[in-house]
C-alpha positions in Angstrom: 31.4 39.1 -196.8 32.9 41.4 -199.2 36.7 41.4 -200.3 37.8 44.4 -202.7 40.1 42.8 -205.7 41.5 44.7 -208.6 44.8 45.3 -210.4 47.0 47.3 -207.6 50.3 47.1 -208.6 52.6 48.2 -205.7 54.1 51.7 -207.0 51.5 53.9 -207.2 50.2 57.4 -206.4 47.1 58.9 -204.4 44.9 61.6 -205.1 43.7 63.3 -201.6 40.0 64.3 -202.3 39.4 68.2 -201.0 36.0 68.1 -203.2 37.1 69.1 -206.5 35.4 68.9 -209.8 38.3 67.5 -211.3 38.9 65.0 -209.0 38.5 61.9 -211.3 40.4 63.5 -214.4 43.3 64.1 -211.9 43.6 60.1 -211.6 43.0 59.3 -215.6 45.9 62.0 -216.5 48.5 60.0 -213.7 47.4 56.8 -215.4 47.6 57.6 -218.5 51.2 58.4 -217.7 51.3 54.9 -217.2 51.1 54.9 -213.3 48.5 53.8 -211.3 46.7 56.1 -209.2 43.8 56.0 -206.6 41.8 58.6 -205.1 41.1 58.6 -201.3 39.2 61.2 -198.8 41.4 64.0 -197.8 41.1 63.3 -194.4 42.3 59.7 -194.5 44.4 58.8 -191.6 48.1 59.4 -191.9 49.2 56.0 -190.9 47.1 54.2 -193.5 48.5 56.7 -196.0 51.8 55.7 -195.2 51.4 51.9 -194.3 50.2 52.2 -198.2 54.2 53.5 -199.0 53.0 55.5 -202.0 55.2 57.0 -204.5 53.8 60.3 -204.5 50.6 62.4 -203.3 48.5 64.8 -205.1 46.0 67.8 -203.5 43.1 68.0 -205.8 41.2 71.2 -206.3 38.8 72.1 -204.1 35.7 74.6 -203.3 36.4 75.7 -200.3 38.6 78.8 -199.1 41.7 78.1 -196.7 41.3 81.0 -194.8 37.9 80.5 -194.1 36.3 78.4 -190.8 35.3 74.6 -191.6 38.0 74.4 -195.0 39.6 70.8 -195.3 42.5 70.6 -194.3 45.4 67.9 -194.0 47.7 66.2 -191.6 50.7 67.9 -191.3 52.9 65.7 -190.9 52.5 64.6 -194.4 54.7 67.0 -194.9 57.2 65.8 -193.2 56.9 62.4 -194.3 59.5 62.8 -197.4 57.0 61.8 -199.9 56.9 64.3 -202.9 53.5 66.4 -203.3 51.8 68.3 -205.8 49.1 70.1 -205.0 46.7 71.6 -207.4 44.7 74.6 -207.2 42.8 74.7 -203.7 45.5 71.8 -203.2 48.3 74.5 -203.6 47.0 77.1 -201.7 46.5 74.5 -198.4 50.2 73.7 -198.9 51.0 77.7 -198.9 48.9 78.2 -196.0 49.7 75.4 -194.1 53.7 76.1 -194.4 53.8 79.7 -193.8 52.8 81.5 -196.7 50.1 84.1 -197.8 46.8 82.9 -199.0 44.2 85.1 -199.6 40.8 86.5 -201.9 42.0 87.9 -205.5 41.3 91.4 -206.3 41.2 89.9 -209.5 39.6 86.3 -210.7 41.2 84.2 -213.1 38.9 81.5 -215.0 39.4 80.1 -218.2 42.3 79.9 -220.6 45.1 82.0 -219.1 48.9 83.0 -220.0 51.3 81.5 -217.8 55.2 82.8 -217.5 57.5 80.3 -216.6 60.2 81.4 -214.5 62.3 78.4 -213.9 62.6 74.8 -215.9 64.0 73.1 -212.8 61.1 71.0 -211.7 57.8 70.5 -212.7 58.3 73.0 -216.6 61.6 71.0 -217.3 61.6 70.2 -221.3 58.5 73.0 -221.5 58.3 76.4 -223.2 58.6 79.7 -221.3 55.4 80.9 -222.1 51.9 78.7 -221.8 48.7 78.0 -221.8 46.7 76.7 -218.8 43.1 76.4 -217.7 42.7 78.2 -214.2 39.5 78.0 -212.3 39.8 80.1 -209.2 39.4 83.4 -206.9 42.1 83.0 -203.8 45.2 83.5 -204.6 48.8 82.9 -202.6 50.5 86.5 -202.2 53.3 85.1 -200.5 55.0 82.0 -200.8 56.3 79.9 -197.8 59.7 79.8 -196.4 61.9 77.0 -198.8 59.3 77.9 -201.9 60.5 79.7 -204.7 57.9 80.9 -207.4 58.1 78.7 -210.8 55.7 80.7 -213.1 53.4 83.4 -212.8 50.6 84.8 -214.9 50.2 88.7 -215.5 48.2 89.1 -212.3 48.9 86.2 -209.4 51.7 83.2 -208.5 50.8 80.4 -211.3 53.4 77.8 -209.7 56.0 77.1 -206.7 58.1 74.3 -205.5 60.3 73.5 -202.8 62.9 71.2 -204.1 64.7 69.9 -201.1 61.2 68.8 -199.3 60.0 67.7 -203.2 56.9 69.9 -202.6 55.3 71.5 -205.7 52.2 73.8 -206.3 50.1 74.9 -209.3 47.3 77.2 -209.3 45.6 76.1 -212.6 44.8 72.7 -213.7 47.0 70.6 -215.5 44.7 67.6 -215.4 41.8 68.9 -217.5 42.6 69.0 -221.8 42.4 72.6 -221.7 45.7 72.9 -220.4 47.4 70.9 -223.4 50.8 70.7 -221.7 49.6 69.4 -218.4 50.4 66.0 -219.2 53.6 67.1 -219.6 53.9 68.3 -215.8 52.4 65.1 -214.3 55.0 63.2 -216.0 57.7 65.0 -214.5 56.2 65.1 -211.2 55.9 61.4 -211.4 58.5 60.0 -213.5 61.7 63.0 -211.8 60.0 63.5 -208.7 58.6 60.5 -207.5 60.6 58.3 -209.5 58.1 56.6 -210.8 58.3 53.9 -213.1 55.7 52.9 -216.1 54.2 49.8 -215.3 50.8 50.6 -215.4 50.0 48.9 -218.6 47.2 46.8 -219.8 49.2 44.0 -219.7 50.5 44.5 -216.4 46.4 44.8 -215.3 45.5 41.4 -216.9 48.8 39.7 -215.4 47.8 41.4 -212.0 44.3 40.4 -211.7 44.8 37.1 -212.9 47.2 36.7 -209.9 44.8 38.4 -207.4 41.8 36.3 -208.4 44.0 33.2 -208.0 45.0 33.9 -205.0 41.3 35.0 -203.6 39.5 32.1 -205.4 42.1 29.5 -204.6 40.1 26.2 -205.8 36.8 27.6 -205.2 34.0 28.0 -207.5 32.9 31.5 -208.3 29.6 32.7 -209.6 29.8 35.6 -212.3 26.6 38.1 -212.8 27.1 38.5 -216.8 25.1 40.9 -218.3 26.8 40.7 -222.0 28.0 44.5 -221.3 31.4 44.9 -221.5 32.5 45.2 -217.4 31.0 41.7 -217.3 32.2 40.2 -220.1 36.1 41.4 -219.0 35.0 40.1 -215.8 33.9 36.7 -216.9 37.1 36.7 -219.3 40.3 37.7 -216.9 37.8 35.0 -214.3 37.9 32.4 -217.3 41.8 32.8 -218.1 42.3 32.5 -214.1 40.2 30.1 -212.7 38.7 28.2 -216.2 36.1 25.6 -215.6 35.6 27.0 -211.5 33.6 29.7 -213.1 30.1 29.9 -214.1 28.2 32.7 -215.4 24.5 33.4 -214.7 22.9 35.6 -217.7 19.5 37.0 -216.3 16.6 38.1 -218.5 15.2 40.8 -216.7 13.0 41.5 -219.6 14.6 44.8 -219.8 16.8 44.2 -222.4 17.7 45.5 -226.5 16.0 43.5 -228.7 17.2 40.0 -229.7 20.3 41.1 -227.0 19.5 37.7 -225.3 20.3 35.6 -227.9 23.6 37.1 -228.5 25.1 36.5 -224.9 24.0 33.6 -225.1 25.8 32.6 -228.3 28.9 34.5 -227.5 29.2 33.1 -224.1 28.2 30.0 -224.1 28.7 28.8 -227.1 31.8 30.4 -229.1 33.9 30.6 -225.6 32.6 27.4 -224.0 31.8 29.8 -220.8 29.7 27.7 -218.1 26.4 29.3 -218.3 22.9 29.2 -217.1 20.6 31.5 -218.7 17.5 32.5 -216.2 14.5 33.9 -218.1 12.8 36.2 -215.2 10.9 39.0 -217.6 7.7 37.7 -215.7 9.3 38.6 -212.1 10.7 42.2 -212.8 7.9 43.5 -214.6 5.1 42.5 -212.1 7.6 44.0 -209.1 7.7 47.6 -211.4 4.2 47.4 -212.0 2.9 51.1 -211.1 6.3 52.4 -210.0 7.8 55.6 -211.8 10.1 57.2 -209.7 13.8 56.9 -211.5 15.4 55.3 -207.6 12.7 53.1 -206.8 12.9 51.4 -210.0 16.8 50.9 -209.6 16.1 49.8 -206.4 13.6 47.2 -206.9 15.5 45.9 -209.8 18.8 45.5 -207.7 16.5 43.9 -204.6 15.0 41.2 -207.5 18.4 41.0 -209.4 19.9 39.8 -205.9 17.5 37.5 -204.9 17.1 36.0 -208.7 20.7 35.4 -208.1 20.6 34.4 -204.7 18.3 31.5 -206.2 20.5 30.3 -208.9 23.6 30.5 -206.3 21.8 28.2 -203.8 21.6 26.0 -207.2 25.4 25.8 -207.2 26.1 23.9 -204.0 29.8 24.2 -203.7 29.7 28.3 -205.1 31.9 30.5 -202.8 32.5 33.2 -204.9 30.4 36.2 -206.4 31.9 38.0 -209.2 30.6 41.2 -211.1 31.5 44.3 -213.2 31.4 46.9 -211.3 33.6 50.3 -212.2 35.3 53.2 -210.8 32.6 55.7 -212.0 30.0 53.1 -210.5 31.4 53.8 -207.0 31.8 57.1 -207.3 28.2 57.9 -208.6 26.9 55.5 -206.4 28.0 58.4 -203.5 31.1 58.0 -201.5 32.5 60.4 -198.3 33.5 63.0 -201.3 31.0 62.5 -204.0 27.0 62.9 -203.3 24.8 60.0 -205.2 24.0 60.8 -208.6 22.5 57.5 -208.8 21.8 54.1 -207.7 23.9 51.6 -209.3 22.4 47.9 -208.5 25.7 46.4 -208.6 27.2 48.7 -206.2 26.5 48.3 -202.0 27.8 44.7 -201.5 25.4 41.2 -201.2 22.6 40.1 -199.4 23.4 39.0 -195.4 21.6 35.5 -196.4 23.9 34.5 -199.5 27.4 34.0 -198.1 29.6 34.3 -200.8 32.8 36.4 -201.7 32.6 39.1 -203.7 34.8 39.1 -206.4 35.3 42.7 -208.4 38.9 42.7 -210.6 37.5 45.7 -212.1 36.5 48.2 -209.1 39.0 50.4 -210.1 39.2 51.2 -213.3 37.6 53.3 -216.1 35.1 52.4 -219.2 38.3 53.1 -221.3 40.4 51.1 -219.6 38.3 47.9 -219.3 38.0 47.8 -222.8 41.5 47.8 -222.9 41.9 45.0 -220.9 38.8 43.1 -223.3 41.1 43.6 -226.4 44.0 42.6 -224.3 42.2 39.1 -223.5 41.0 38.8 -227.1 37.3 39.0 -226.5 35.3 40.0 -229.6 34.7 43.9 -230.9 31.1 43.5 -230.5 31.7 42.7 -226.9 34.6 45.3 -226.1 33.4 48.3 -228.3 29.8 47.8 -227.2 28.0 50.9 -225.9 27.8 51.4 -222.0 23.9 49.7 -221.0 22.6 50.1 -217.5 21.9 47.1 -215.1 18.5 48.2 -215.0 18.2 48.3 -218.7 15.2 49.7 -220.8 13.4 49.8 -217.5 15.5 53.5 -216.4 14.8 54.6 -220.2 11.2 54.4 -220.4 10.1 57.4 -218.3 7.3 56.9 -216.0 5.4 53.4 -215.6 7.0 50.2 -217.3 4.2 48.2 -219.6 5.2 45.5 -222.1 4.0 47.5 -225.0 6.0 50.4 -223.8 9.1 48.6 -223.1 8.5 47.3 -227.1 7.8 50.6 -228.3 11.1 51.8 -227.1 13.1 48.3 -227.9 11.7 49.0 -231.6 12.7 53.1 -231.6 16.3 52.2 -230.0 16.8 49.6 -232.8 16.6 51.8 -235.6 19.0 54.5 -233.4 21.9 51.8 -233.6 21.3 50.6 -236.8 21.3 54.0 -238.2 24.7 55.1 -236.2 26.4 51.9 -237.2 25.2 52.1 -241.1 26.8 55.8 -241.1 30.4 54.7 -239.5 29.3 56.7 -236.2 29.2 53.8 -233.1 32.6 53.6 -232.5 33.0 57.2 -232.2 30.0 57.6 -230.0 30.6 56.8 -226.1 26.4 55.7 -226.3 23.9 56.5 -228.3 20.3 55.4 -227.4 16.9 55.7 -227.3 14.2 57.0 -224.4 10.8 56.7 -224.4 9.4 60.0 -222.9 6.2 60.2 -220.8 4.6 62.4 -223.1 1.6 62.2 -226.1 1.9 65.2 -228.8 -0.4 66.0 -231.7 0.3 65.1 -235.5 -0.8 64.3 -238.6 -0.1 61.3 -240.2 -2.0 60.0 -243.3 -3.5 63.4 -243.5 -5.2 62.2 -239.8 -4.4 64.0 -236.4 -2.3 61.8 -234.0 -1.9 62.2 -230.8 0.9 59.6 -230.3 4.5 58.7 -228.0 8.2 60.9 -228.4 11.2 59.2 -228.5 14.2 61.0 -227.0 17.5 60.1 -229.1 20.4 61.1 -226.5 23.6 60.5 -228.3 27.2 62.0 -226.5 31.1 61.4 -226.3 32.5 60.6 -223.5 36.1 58.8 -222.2 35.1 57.5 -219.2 31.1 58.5 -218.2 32.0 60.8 -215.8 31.8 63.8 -218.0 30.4 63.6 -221.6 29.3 66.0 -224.7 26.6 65.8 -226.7 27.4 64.4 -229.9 27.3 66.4 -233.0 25.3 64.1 -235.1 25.1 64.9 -239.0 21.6 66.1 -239.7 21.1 63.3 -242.6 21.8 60.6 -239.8 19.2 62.8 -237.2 16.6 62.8 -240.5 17.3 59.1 -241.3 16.7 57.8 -237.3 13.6 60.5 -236.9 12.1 59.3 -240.0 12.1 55.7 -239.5 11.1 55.8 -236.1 7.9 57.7 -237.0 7.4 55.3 -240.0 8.4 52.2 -238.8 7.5 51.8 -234.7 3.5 52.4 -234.2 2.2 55.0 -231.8 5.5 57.5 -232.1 5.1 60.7 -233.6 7.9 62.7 -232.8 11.5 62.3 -232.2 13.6 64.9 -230.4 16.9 65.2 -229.8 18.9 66.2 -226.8 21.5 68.2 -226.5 22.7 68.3 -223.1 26.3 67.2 -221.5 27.1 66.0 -218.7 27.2 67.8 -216.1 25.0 69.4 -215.5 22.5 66.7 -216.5 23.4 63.1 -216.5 24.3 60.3 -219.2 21.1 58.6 -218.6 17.5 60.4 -218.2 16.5 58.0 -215.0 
């Protein structure tokens, strides 16, 4: 049995999916406004929209056309409900169409950084300049607005904004959300904090105070299990657990064999001994590596490490007679990645799809819903270590989805070596905390050298290294070329059997974080 838990507070806004690409930014923009905000399908029922009493609703963005067969739409009544809207980009159109007004294919495109007019500082531009910048992104275009609208800013060749102000409904055909349009922020807060009438309590105290209360009142005097994998989702997990529940929690650290070199040794002295955490460490490199043996598609290797993970966990559970509670780290962008009725899956994400039928516990996640950036928040909040909080994002799976093809132990040591040298370089130039990740992969590839005046025919090591807020887009890092020298060099000196390191420059999208 699963049970969803994270910080909710009770004022709040939703974000009605219509597939845009967007989508996510629209809900880290509202929250950093200080207000919490959840994205749902677009075609959730009205009632449960509702019987939620949110503050406010936002249309996202969206490919589709309105005009054309098969576009999603909404309900209606939605409209009518008296809650204030804001519908962005595809989101504004629907409105338009949907009311009355003229929607239809522009003669002329707009994409990029545009020139918008404002025409009235009632609403959504009060405080704002008359003329401004915004990032638009589309070909339809409203022609006429609907009865009640009145147009709020333009640019030189289509309606860039309307409202209705007795129904509170407001539309913007560019995107206020993405950093490209550097007043945006501006606009949510005006929409939330004039409009809806929000308040700011969506702070990272108000998360830790919240979750504490929600695991208390879930947990009760139950014992709870908690996956730790010394990353920081589990290690704010164990900690808001810990300050909750204390000694009712105990945390299993599993050695999948997968991990950074001397990574083990570290959980285990920041866990169990400097916090006094309960916890059993499970040694089970034998186990995972004879299950990958062979295997080198990306998704079967993710999904025979999350079948072993679960039943290495099932095992120790079963050790804990009176356990009745499951805790883990799993993340917003987990979910989403993981595929959901908007999103496709990117990838497989082994704490993500709930437990095995035969281990009856609870699950326990108080941080489902938010971002990377976020959760460290929440660590600093709770006074956990910067080693622990500022770490770099490592997947479940470990070294296992960064060593391409088949998984040997000299492989996996080859690439522990490589990615050792990668972070001690970035740290020694001032560069981690500036870096989202930064990491090694061990490529399924032999080129030709010379070394020692010999030819080689040896191993590449990928170094991927990009910034990111919150993993669901990311650049590729500009590394100084002494720091790409210094990492390239020792890697070829120092680990045997690489001769050549290359670097990638690729952001996400289209390509991923991760290579696997």
């Amino acid at each position: 049995m699963t049970q969803e838990i994270a910080a909710k507070p009770d004022e709040f806004v939703l974000v009605l999916d219509f597939g845009a690409q967007y989508g996510q930014l629209i809900a880290r923009r509202i929250r950093e406004c200080h207000v919490y905000c959840e994205i749902v399908p677009h075609d959730t029922p009205t009632d449960e929209i509702l019987a939620r009493r949110p503050k406010g609703l936002v249309f996202s963005g969206g490919p589709s056309s309105v005009y054309e067969d098969g576009a999603p739409l909404c309900d209606p009544a939605l409209f009518e409900a008296g809650i204030p809207i804001l519908g962005i980009c595809y989101g504004m159109q629907l409105m338009a169409k949907m009311l009355g007004g003229e929607v239809r294919g522009g003669a002329q495109r707009e994409y990029g950084k545009t020139e918008l007019m404002v025409l009235d500082h009632g609403d959504l531009f009060e405080g704002l300049n008359p003329r401004l910048i915004g990032w638009m992104s589309h070909g339809d275009r409203v022609d006429g607005v609907p009865p009640g609208f009145t147009e709020t800013a333009r640019t030189s060749s289509a309606l860039a904004a309307m409202s209705d102000r007795a129904r509170r409904l407001f539309g913007v055909q560019y995107h206020p959300e993405v950093v490209h349009t550097p007043w945006g922020i501006e606009v949510f807060r005006n929409f939330l904090y004039k409009q809806c009438g929000c308040a700011e309590t969506w702070t990272t105290q108000s998360v830790v105070t919240t979750s504490v209360r929600a695991i208390q009142d879930q947990v009760g005097s139950g014992r709870v299990v908690c996956a730790l994998s010394g990353g920081v989702d589990s290690a704010v997990t164990a900690g808001l657990l810990h300050r909750a529940i204390g000694d009712q929690l105990t945390c299993i650290f599993m050695d999948h064999g997968f991990l950074r070199r001397n990574e083990a040794d570290e959980v285990v002295r920041t866990f169990g001994e400097n916090f006094r955490v309960n916890l059993v460490h499970v040694q089970a490199q034998d186990r995972f590596l004879q299950r990958l043996r062979g295997v080198v598609d990306p998704e079967e290797k993710r999904r025979l490490i999350g079948e072993e993970y679960a039943k290495v966990l099932e095992e120790e559970a079963r050790k804990l007679d009176d356990a009745q509670f499951l805790a883990q780290g799993t993340l917003y962008p987990d979910v989403i990645e993981s595929g959901t009725r908007q999103a496709a899956r990117i990838k497989t994400h082994h704490n993500v799809g709930g437990l095995p039928e035969t281990l009856k516990l609870e699950l326990v996640e108080p941080v489902r819903f938010l971002f990377k950036d976020e959760v460290r928040a929440v660590g600093e909040e709770l006074r956990l270590p910067d080693k622990i909080v500022w770490r770099h994002p490592f997947p479940g799976p470990g070294l296992a989805i960064r060593v391409i093809g088949e998984i040997t132990p000299d492989r996996l040591e080859t690439l522990r070596e490589a990615d050792a040298i990668i972070i001690e370089e970035i740290m020694a130039a001032g560069l981690y905390r500036r870096l989202f990740q930064c990491f090694g992969v061990l490529a399924p590839i032999k080129s030709v050298g010379v070394m020692g005046d010999q030819r080689t025919y040896a191993s590449t090591v990928i170094l991927r290294s990009v910034t990111s807020d919150d993993a669901m887009t990311a650049d590729w890092a500009q590394l100084p070329y002494e720091v790409l020298s210094r990492i390239s060099t020792r890697i070829i000196n120092e680990v045997r059997g690489v001769n050549r390191v290359v670097y990638d420059i690729s952001s996400k999208p289209p390509a991923t974080i991760e290579w696997e």
